[in-house]
C-alpha positions in Angstrom: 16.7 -40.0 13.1 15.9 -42.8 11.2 15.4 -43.0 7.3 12.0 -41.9 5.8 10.3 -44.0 3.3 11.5 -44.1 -0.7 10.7 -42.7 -3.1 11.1 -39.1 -1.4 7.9 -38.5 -2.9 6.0 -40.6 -0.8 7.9 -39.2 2.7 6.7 -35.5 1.3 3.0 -36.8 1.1 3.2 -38.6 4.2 4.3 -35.3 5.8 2.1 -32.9 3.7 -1.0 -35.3 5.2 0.2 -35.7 9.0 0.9 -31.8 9.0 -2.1 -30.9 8.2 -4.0 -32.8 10.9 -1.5 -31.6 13.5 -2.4 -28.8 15.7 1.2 -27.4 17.9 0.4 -24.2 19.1 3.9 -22.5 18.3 3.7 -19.2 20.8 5.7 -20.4 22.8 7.8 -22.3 20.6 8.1 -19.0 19.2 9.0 -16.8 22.5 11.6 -19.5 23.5 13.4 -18.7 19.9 13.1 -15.0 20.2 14.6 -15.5 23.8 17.4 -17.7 22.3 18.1 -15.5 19.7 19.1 -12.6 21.9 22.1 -14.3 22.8 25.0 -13.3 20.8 26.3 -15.7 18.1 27.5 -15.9 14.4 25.5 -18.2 12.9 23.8 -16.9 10.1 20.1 -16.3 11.7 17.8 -18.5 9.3 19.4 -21.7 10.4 20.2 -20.6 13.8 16.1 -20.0 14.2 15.8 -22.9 13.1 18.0 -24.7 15.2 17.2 -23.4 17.9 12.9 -24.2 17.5 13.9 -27.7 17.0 16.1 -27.4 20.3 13.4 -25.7 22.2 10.6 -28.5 20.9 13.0 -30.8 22.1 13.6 -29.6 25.7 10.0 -29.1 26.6 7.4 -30.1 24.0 8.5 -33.6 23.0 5.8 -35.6 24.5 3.0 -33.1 22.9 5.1 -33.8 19.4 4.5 -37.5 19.9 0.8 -37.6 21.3 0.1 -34.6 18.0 2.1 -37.3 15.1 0.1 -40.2 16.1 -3.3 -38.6 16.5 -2.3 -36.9 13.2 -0.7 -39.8 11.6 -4.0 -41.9 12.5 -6.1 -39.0 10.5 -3.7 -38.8 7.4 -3.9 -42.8 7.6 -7.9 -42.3 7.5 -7.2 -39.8 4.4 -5.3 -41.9 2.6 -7.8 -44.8 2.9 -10.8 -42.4 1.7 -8.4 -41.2 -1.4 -7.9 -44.6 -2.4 -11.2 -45.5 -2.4 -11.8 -42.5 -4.8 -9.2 -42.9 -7.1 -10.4 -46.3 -7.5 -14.0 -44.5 -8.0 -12.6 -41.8 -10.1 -11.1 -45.2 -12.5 -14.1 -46.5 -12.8 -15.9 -43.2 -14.2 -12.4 -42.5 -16.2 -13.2 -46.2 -17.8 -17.2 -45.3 -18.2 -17.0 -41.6 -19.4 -13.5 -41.2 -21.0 -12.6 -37.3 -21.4 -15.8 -36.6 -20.1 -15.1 -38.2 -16.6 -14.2 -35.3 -14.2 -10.6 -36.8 -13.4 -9.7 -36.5 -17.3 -11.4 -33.0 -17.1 -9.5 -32.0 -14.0 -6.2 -33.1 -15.2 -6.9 -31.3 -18.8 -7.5 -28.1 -17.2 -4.3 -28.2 -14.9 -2.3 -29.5 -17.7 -3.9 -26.8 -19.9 -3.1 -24.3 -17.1 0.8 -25.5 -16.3 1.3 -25.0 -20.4 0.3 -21.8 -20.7 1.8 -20.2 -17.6 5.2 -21.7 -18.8 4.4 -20.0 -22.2 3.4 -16.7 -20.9 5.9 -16.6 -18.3 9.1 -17.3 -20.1 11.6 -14.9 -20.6 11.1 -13.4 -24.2 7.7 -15.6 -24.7 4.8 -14.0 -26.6 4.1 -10.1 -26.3 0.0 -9.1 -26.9 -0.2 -7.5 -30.0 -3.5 -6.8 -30.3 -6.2 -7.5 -27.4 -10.4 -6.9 -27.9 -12.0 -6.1 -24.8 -15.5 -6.6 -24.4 -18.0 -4.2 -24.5 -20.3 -4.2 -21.4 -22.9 -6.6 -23.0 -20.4 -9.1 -23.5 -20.0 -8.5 -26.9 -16.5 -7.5 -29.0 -15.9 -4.2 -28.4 -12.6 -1.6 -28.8 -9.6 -3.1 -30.2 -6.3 -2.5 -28.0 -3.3 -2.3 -30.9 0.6 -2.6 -29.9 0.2 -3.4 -26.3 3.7 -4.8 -25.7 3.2 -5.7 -22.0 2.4 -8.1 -20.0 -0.3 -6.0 -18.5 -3.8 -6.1 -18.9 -5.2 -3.4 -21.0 -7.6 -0.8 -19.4 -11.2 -0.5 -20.8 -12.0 2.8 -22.2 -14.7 5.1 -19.7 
């Protein structure tokens, strides 16, 4: 096999954008594995599937691979060539609009999000002490004291 691209982060995009523009139908891909597998062998089974879908691609579906990577690769290429343009797009509204542009917003909000699931989610991170809930016009409503989980608190009936 020979050596994909460097950085590996650039092989992982490459593949992340050529599989999804490849269409395998992998029924029978699938059969031949369960058929394979029903011989007896010590290998433990993850790897051996594994193994033996590769194998089975291989033997009878090699051409189809090839025909499916370059129709696919010629799509992801078209991809890539339409996300440049709007990263190049999304710089020029970043340079006009600052935080207001939508990248800057975008990129808030998922570095907003990672933060605070890392918070909430760490072993021994913050317990809810005291939660409002909102009455059903929106406005503050029943106080929830000494909820130590993680769970949400049930409104009152």
């Amino acid at each position: 096999m020979t050596m994909a691209p460097t950085p590996p982060e650039l092989a992982e995009d490459i593949v992340r954008a050529v599989g999804r523009h490849v269409r395998f139908d992998l029924r029978p891909v699938r059969a031949a594995v369960v058929a394979r597998l029903a011989e007896p062998d010590h290998e433990d089974i993850w790897p051996r599937a594994e193994r033996l879908a590769g194998e089975a691609i291989d033997e009878e579906w090699a051409a189809e691979l090839l025909e499916e990577c370059e129709r696919a690769l010629a799509e992801a290429h078209e991809g890539f060539l339409v996300r440049a343009a709007r990263c190049l797009e999304a710089a020029e509204k970043l340079e006009s609009d600052g935080l207001e542009s939508w990248i800057a917003g975008t990129i808030r909000h998922r570095l907003a999000f990672d933060a605070s699931w890392e918070t909430l989610t760490e072993q021994g991170g913050p317990k809810i002490e005291h939660v409002w809930l909102p009455d059903e016009d929106g406005e503050e409503g029943d106080r929830v004291a000494g909820a130590k989980s993680r769970a949400k608190p049930r409104r009152r009936p």
